[in-house]
C-alpha positions as CSV (number, residue, x, y, z in Angstrom):
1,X,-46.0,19.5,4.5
2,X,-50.1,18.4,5.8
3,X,-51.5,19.9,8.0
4,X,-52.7,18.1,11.3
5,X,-55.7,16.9,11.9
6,X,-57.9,19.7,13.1
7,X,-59.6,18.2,16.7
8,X,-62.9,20.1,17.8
9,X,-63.2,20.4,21.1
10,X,-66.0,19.6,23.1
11,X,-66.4,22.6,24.5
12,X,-68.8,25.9,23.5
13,X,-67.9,25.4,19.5
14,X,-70.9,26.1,17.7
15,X,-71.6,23.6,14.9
16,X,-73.4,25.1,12.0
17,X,-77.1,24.2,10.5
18,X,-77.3,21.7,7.7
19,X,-79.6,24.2,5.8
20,X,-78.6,27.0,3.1
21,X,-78.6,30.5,3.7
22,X,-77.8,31.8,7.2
23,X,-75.4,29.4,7.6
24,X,-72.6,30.9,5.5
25,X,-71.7,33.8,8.6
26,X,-71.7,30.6,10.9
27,X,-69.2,28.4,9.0
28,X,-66.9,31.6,8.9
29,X,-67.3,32.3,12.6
30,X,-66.1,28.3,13.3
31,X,-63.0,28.3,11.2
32,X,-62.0,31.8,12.8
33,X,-62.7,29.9,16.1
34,X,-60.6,27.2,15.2
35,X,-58.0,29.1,13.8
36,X,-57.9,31.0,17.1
37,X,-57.7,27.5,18.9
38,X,-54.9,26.3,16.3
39,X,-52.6,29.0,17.2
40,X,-53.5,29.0,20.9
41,X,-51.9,25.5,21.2
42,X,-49.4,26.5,19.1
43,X,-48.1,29.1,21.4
44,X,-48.6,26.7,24.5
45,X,-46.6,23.8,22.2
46,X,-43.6,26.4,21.7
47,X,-43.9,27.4,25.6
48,X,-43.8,23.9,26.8
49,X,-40.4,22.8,24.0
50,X,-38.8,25.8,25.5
51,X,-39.8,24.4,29.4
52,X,-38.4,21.2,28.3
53,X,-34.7,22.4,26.3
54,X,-34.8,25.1,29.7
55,X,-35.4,22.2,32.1
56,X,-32.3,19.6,29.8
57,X,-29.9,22.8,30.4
58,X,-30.5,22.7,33.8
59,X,-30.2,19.3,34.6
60,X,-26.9,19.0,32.9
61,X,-25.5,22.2,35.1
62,X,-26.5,20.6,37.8
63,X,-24.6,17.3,36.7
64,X,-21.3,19.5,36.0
65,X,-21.7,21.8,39.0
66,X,-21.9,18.7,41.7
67,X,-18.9,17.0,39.7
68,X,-17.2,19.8,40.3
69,X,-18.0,20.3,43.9
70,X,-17.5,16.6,44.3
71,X,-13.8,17.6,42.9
72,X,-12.8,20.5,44.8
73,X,-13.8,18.4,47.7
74,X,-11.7,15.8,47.3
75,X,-8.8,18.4,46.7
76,X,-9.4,20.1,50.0
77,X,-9.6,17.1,51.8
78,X,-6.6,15.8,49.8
79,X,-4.5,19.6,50.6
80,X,-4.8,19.6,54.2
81,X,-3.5,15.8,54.5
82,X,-0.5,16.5,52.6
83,X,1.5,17.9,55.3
84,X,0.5,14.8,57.8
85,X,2.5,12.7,55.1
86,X,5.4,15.1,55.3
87,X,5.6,14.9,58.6
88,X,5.0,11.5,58.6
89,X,8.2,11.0,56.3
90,X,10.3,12.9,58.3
91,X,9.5,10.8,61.4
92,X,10.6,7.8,59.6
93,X,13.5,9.5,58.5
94,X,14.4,10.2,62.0
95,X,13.4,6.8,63.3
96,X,15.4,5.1,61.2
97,X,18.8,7.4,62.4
98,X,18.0,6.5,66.2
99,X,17.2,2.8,65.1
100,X,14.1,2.7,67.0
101,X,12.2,-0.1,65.3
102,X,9.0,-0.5,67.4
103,X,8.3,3.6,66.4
104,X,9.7,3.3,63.0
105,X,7.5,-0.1,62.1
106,X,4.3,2.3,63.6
107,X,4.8,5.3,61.4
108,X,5.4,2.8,58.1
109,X,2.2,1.5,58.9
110,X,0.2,4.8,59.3
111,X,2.5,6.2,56.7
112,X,1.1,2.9,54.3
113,X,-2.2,3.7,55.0
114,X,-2.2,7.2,54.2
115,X,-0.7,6.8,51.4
116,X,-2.9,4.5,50.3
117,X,-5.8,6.3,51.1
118,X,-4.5,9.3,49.2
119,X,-4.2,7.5,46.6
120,X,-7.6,5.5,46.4
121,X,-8.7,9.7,46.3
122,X,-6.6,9.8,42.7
123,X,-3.7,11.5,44.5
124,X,-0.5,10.3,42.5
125,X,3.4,11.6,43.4
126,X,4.9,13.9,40.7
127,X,8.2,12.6,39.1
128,X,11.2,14.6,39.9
129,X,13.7,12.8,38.1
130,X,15.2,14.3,34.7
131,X,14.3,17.6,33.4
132,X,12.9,20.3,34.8
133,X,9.5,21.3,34.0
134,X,7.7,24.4,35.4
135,X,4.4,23.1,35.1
136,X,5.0,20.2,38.0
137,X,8.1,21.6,39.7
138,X,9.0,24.4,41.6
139,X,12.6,25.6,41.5
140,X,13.8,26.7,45.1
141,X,17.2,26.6,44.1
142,X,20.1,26.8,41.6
143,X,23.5,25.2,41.6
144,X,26.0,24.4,39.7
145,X,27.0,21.0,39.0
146,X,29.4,19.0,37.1
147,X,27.9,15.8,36.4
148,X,23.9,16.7,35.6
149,X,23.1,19.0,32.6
150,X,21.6,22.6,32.8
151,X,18.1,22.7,33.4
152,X,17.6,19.0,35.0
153,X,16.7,18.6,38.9
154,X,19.4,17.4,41.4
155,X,17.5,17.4,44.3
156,X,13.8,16.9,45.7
157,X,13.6,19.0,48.8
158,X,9.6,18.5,49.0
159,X,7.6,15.9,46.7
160,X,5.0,17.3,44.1
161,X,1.4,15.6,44.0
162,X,-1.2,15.7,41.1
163,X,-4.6,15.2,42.0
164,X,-6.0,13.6,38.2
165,X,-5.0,15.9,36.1
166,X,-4.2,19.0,37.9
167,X,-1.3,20.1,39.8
168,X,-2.1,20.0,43.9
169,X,1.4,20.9,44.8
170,X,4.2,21.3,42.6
171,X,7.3,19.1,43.7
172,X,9.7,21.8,45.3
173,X,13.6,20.7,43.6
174,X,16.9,22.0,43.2
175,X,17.7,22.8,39.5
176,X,21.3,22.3,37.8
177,X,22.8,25.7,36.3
C-alpha cells in the first residue's frame, strides 16, 4: 500500500536550513510535526466516516418509521369506516324488503363510493367461501351440517377485510362440525 502524499500546511511549520550541522534536530522536529498532523486528520477522517454511516442509519429510519406511520394511518382511518359500510349494507338489505327504490338507489350510490374509496386505500374483502382458516376468519359458531364437510364455512355473518397484507378484521363465519 503507498502512502499519501504528505501536504505541508501553510501554517507555523518550520522549514529547515539548507546548511549542515544544526539542522539535523530541526528535520526531526518537522517529521514529528507532521506525523502529529498525519494522525490528527486521521482521527478527524474516522470521526467524519462515522458522522456520515451515523447520518445513512438515520435517514433510512426515518424512511421506515414515516412508512410505517403512513400505514397505521391508513388502517385507522380504514378501521373506523368499516362499520359505516356495515351499516350501509344493512340499509340496503332493508330497502330492498320494503321496496323503496328512491332510498335503496341512494344508499348503492354512497355504498359504491365507499367501497371504492376503501379500496383505492388497499382495503380488499376477505374470501369466506371454502375452508376455514383461522388466520382470516373468525368462527362464531358451529353446526352441524349434512351437505358441507367438517371444517368449511357455511355462513358469513360479518365480512373480513385485509388491508395489503395484514388482517384488519377477520371475516366473522359459521363453521360446519
Amino acid at each position: 500500500m503507498t502512502e499519501p502524499k504528505r501536504q505541508v500546511s501553510k501554517g507555523r511549520v518550520p522549514v529547515p536550513d539548507t546548511g549542515t550541522g544544526p539542522e539535523q534536530p530541526k528535520v526531526v522536529e518537522l517529521e514529528a510535526c507532521i506525523a502529529a498532523l498525519e494522525h490528527e486528520r486521521d482521527e478527524y477522517l474516522d470521526s467524519l466516516q462515522r458522522l456520515k454511516a451515523e447520518f445513512d442509519n438515520f435517514r433510512k429510519r426515518t424512511a421506515r418509521d414515516q412508512a410505517s406511520l403512513t400505514s397505521r394511518a391508513t388502517e385507522a382511518l380504514v378501521k373506523e369506516l368499516l362499520p359505516i359500510l356495515d351499516d350501509l349494507e344493512r340499509a340496503l338489505e332493508a330497502a330492498e324488503l320494503h321496496e323503496e327504490g328512491r332510498l335503496e338507489d341512494g344508499v348503492r350510490l354512497v355504498h359504491r363510493s365507499l367501497v371504492e374509496a376503501l379500496r383505492k386505500q388497499g382495503l380488499e374483502q376477505i374470501e369466506a367461501d371454502g375452508a376455514f382458516d383461522p388466520h382470516v376468519h373468525e368462527a362464531l359458531l358451529t353446526q352441524p351440517s349434512e351437505d358441507a364437510d367438517s371444517g368449511s364455512v357455511l355462513q358469513v355473518l360479518q365480512k373480513g377485510y385485509r388491508l395489503g397484507d395484514r388482517v384488519i378484521r377477520p371475516a366473522r363465519v359459521v363453521v360446519a362440525e
